[in-house]
Biopython code that builds the backbone (N, CA, C, O; Angstrom):
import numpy as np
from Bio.PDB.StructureBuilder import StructureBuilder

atoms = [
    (1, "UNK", "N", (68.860, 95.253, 116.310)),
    (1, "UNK", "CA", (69.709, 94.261, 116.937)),
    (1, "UNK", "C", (70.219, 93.310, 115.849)),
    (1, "UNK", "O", (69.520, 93.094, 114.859)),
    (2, "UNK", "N", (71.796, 92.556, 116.054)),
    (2, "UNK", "CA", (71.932, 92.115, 115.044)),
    (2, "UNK", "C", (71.866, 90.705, 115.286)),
    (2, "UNK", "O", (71.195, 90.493, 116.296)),
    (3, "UNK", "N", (72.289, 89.681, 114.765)),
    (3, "UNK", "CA", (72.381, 88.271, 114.779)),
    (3, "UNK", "C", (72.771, 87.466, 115.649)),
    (3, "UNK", "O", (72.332, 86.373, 116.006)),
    (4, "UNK", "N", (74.172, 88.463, 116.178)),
    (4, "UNK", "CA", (74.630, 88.237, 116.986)),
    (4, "UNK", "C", (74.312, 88.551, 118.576)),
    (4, "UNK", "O", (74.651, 87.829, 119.514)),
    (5, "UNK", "N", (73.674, 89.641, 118.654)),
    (5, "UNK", "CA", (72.803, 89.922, 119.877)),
    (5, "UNK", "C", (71.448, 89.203, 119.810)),
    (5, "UNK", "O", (70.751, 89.366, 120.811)),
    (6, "UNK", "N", (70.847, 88.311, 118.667)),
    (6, "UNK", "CA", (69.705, 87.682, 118.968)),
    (6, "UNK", "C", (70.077, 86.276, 119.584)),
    (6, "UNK", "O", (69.429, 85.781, 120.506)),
    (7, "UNK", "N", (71.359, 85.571, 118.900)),
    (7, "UNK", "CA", (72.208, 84.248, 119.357)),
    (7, "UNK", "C", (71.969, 84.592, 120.977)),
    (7, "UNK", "O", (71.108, 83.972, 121.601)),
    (8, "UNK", "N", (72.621, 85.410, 121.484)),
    (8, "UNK", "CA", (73.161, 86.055, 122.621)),
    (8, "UNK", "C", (72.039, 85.647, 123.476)),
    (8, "UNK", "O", (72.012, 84.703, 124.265)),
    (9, "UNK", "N", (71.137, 86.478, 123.212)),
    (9, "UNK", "CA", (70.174, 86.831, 124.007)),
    (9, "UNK", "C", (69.523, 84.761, 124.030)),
    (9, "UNK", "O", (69.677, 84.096, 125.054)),
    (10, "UNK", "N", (68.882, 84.158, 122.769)),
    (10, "UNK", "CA", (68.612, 83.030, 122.540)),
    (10, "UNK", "C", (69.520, 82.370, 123.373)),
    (10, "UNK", "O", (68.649, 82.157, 124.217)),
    (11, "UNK", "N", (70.626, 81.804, 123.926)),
    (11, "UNK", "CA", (71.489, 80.932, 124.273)),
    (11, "UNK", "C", (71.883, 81.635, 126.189)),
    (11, "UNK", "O", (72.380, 80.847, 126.993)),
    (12, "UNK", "N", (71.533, 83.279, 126.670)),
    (12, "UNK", "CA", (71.758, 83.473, 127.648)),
    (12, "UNK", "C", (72.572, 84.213, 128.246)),
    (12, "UNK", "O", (72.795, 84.490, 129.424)),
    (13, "UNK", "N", (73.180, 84.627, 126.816)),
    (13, "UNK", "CA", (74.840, 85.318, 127.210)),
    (13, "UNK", "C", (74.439, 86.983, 127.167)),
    (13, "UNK", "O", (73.639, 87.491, 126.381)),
    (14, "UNK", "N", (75.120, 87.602, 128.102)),
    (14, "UNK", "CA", (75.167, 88.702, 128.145)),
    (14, "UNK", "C", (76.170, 89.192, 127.276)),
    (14, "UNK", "O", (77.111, 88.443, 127.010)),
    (15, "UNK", "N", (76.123, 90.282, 126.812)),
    (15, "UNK", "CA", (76.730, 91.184, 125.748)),
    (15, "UNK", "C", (78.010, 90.353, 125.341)),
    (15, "UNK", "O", (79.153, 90.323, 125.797)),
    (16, "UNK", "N", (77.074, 89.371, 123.807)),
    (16, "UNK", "CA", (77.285, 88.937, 122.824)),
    (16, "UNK", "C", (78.388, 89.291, 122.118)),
    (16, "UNK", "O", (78.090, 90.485, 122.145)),
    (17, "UNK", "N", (79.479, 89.281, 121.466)),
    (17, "UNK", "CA", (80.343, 89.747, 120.945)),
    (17, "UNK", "C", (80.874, 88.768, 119.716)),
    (17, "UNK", "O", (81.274, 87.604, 119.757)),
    (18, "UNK", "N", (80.727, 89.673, 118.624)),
    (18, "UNK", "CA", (81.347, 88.795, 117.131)),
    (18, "UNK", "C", (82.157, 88.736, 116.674)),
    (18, "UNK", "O", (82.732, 89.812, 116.842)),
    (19, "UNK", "N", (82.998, 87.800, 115.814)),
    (19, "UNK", "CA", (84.548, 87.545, 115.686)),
    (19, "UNK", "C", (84.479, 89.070, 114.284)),
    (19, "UNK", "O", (83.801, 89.245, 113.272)),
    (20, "UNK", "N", (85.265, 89.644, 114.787)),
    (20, "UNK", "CA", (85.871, 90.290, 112.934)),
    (20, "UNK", "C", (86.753, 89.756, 112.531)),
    (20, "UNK", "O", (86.631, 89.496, 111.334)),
    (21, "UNK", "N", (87.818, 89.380, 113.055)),
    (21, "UNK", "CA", (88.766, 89.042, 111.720)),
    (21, "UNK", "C", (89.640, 87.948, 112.462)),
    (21, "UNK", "O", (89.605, 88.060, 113.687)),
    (22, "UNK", "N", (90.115, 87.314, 112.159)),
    (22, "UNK", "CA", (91.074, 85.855, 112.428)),
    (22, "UNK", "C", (92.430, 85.845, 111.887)),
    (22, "UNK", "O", (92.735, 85.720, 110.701)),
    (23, "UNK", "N", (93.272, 86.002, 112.963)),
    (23, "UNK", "CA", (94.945, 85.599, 112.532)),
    (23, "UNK", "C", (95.255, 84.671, 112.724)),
    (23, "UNK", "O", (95.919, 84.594, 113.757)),
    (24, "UNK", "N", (95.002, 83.082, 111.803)),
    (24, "UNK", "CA", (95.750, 82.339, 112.072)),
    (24, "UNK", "C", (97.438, 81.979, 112.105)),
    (24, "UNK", "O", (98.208, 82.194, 111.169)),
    (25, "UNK", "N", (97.688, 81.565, 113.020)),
    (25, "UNK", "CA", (99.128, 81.203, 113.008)),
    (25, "UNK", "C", (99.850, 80.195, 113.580)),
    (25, "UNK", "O", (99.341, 80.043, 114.691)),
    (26, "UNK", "N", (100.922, 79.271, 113.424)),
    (26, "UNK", "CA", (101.537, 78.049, 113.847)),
    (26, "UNK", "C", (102.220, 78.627, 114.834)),
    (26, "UNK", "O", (102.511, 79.821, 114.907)),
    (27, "UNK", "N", (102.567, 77.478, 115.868)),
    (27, "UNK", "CA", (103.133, 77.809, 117.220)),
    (27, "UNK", "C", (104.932, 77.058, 117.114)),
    (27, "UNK", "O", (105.989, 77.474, 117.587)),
    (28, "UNK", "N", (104.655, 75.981, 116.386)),
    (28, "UNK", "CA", (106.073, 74.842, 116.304)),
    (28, "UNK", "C", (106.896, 75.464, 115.155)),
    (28, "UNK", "O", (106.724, 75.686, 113.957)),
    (29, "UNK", "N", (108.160, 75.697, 116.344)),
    (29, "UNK", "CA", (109.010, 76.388, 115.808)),
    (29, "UNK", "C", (109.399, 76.008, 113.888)),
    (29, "UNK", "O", (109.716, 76.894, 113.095)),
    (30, "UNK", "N", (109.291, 74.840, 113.599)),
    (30, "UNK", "CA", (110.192, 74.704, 112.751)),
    (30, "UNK", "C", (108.691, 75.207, 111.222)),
    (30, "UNK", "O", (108.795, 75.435, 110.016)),
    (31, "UNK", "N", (107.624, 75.175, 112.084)),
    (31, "UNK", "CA", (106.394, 75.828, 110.988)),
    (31, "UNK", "C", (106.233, 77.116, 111.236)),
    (31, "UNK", "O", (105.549, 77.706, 110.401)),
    (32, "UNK", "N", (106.784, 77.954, 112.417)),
    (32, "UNK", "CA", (106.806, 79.493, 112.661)),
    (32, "UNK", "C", (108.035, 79.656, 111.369)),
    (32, "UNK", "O", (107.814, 80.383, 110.400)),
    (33, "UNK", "N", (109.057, 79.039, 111.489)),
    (33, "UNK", "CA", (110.089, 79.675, 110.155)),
    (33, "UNK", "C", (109.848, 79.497, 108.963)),
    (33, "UNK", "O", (110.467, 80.161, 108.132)),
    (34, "UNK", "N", (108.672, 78.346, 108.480)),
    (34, "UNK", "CA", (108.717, 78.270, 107.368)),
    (34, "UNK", "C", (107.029, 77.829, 106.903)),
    (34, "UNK", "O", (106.677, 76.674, 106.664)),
    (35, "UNK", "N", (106.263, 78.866, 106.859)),
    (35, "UNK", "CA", (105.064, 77.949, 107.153)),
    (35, "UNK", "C", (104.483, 77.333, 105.676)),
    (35, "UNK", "O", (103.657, 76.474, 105.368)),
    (36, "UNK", "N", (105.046, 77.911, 105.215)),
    (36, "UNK", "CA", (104.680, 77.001, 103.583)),
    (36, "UNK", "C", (104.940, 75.756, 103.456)),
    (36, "UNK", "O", (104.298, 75.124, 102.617)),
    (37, "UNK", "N", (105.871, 75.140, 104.195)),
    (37, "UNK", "CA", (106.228, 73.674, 104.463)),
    (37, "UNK", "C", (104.933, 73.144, 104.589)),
    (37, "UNK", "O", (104.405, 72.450, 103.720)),
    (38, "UNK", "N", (104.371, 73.485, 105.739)),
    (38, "UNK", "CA", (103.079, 72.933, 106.148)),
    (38, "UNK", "C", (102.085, 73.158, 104.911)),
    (38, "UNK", "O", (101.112, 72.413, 105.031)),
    (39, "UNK", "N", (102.043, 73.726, 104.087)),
    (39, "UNK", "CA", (101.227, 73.377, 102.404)),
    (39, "UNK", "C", (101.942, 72.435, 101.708)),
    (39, "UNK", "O", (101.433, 71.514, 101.069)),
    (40, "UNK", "N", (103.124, 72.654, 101.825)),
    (40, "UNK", "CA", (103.885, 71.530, 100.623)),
    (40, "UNK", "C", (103.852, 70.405, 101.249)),
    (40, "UNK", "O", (103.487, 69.466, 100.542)),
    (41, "UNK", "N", (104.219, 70.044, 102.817)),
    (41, "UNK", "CA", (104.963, 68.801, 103.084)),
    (41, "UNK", "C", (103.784, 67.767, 102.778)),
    (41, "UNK", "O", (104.219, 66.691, 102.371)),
    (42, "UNK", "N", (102.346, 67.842, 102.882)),
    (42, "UNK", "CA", (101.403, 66.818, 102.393)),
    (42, "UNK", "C", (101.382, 66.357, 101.493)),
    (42, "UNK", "O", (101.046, 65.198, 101.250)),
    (43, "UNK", "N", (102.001, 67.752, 100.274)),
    (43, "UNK", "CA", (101.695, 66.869, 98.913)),
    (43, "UNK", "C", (102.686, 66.197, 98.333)),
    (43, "UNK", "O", (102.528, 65.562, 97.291)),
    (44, "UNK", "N", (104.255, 66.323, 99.231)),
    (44, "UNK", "CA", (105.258, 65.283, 99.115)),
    (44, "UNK", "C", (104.984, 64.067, 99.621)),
    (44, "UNK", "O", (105.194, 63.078, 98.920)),
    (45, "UNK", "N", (104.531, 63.954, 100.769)),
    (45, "UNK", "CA", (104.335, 62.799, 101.719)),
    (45, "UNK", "C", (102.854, 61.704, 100.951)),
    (45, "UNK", "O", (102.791, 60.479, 101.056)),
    (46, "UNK", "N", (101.931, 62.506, 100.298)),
    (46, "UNK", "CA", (100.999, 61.692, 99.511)),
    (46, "UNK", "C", (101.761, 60.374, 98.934)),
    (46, "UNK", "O", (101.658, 59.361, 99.627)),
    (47, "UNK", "N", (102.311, 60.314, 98.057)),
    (47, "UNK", "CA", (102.572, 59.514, 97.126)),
    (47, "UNK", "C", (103.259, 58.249, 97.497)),
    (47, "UNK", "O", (103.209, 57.052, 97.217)),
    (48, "UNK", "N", (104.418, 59.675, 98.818)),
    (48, "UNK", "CA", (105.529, 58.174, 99.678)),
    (48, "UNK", "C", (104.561, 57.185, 99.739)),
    (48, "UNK", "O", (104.533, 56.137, 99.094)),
    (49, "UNK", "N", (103.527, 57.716, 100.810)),
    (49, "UNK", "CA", (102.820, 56.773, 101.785)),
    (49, "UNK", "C", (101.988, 55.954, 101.061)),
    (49, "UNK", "O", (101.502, 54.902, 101.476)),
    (50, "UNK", "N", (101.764, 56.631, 99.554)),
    (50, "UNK", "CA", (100.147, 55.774, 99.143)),
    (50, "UNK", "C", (100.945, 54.227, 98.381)),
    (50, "UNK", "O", (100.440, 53.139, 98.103)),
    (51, "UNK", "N", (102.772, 54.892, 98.182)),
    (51, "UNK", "CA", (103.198, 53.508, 97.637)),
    (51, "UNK", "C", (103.229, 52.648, 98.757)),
    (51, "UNK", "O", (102.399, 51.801, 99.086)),
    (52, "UNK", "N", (104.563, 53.052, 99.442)),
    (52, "UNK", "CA", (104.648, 52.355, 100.861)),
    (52, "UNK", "C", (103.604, 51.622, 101.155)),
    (52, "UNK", "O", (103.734, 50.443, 100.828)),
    (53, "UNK", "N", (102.743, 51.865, 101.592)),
    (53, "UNK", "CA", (101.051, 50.995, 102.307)),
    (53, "UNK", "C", (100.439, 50.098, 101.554)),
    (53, "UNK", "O", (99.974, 49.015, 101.907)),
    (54, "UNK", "N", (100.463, 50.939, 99.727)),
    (54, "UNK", "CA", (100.061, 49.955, 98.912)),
    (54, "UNK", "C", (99.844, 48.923, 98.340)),
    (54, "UNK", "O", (98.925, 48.553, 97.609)),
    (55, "UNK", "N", (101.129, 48.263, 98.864)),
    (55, "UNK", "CA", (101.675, 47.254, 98.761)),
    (55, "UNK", "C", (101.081, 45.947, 99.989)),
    (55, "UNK", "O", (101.012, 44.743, 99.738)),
    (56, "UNK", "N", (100.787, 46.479, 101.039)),
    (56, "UNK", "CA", (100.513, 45.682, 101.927)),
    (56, "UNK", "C", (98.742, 45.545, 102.198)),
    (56, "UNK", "O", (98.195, 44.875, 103.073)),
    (57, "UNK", "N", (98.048, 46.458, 101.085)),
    (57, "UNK", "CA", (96.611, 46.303, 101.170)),
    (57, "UNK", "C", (95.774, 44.996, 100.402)),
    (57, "UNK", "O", (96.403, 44.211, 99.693)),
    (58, "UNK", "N", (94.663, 44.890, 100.568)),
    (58, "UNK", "CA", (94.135, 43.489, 99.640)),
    (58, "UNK", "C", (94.407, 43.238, 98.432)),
    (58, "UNK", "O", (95.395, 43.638, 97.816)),
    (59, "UNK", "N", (93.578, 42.591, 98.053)),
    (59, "UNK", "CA", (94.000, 42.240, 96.582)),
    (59, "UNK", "C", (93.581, 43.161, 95.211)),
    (59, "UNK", "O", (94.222, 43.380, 94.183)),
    (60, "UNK", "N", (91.781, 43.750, 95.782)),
    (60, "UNK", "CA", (91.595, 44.583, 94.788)),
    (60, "UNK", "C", (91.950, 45.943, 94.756)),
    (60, "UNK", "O", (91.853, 46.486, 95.857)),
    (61, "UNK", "N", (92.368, 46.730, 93.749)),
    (61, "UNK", "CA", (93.086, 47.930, 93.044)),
    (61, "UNK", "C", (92.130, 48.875, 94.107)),
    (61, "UNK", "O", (92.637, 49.457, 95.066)),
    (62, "UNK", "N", (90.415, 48.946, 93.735)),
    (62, "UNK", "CA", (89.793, 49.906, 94.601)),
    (62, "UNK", "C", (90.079, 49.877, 95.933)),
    (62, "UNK", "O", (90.035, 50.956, 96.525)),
    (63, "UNK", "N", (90.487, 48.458, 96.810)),
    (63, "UNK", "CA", (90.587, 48.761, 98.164)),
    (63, "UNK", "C", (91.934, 49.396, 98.356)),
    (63, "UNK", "O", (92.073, 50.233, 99.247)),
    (64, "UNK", "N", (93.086, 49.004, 97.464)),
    (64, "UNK", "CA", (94.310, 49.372, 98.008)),
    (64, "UNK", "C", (94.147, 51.104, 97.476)),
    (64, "UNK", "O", (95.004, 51.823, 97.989)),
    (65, "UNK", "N", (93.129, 51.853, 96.493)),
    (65, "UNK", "CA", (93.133, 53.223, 96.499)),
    (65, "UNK", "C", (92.694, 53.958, 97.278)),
    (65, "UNK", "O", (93.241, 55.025, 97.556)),
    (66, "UNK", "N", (91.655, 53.564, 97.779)),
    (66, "UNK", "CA", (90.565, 53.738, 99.250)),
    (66, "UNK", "C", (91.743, 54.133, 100.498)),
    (66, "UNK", "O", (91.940, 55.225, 101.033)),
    (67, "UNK", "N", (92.456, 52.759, 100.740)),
    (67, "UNK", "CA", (93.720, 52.935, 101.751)),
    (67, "UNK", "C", (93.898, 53.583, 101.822)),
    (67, "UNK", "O", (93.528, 54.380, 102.684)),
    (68, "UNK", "N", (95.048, 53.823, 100.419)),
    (68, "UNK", "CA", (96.012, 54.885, 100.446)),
    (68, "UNK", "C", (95.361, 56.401, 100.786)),
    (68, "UNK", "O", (95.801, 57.281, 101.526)),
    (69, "UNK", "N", (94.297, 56.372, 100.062)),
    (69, "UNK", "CA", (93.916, 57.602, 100.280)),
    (69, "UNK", "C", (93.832, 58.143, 101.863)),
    (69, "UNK", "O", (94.360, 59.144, 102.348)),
    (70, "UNK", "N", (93.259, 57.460, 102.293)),
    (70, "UNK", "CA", (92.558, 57.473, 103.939)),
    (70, "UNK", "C", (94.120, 57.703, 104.151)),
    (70, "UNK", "O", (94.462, 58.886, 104.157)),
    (71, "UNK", "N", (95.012, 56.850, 104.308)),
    (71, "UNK", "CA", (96.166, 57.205, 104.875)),
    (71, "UNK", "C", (97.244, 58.061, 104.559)),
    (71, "UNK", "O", (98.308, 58.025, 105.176)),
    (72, "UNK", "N", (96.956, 59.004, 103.407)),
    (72, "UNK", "CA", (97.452, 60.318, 102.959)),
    (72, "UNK", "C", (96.648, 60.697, 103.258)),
    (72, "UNK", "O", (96.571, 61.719, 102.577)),
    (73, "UNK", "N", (95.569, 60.656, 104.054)),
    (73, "UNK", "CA", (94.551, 62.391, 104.730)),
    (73, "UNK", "C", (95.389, 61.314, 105.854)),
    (73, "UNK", "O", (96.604, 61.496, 105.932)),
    (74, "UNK", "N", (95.168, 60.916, 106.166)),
    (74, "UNK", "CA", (95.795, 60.795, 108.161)),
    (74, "UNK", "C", (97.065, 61.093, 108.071)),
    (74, "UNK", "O", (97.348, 61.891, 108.965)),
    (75, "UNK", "N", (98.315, 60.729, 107.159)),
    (75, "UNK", "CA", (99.384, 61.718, 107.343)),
    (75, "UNK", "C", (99.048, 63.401, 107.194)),
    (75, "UNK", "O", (99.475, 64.112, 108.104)),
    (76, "UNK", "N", (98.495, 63.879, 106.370)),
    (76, "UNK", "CA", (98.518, 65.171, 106.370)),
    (76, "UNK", "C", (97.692, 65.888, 107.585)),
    (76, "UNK", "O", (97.522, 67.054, 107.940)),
    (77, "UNK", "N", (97.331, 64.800, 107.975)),
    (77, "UNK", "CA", (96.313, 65.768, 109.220)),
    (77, "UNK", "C", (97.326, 65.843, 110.411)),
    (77, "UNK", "O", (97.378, 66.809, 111.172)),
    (78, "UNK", "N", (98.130, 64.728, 110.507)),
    (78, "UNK", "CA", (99.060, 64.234, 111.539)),
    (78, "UNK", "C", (100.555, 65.691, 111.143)),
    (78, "UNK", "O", (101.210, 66.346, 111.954)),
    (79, "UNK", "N", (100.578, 65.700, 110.170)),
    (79, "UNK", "CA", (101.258, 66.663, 110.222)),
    (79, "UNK", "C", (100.959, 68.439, 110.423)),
    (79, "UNK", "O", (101.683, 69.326, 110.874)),
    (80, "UNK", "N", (99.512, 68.463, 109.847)),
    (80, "UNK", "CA", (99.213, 69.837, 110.440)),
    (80, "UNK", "C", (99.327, 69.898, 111.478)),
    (80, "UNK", "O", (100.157, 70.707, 111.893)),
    (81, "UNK", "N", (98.520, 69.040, 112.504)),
    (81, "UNK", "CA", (99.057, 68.738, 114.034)),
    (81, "UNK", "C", (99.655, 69.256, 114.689)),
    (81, "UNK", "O", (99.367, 70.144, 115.492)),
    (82, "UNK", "N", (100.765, 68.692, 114.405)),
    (82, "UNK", "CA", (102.447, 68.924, 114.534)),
    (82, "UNK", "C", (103.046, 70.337, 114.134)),
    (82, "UNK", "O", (104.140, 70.889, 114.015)),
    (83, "UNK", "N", (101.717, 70.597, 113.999)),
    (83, "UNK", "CA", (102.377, 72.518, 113.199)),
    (83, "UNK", "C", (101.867, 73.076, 114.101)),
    (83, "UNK", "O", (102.172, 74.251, 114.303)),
    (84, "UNK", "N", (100.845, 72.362, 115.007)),
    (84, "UNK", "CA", (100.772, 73.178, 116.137)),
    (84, "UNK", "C", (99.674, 74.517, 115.891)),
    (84, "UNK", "O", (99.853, 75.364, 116.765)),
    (85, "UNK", "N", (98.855, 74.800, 115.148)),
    (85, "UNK", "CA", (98.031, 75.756, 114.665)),
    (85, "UNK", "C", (97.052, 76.456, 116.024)),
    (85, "UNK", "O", (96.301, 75.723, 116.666)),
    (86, "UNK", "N", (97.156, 77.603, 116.266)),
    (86, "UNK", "CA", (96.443, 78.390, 117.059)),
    (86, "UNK", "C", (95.710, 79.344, 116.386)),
    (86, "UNK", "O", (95.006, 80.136, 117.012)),
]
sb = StructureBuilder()
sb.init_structure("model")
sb.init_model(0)
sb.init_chain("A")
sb.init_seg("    ")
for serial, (resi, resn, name, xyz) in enumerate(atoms, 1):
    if name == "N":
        sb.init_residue(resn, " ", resi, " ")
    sb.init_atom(name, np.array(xyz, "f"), 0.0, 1.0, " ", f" {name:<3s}", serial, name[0])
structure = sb.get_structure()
């Protein structure tokens, strides 16, 4: 028996079944035509945002890098999003 029939059996489920292989793919049209966008557009949008914001964070250098950072992962997450990923 394998790992997956011991999970199975451990948790209750009748005939257990294991993933083989995974096609991920985007659903929003404009990342179905081009899905490399969705790799590039984060690492354009980094820099906008880390100036943009930068400017309006405290006084010390580490907090306004901290920011920016946090808010270039929340744009890029906000945009995978938006790509709609299934």
């Amino acid at each position: 028996m394998n790992l997956t029939g011991i999970l199975g059996r451990l948790l209750g489920l009748e005939n257990a079944q294991s993933i083989e292989s995974v096609e991920p793919s985007l659903a929003a049209p404009w990342a179905t035509i081009r899905p490399l966008a969705v790799l590039r557009l984060p690492g354009a949008e980094r820099p906008g945002g880390a100036l943009l914001f930068s400017l309006s964070a405290g006084k010390h250098a580490g907090t306004r890098t901290v920011l920016a950072v946090c808010r270039a992962l929340a744009l890029s997450l906000l945009l995978v999003a938006l790509a709609e990923p299934i």
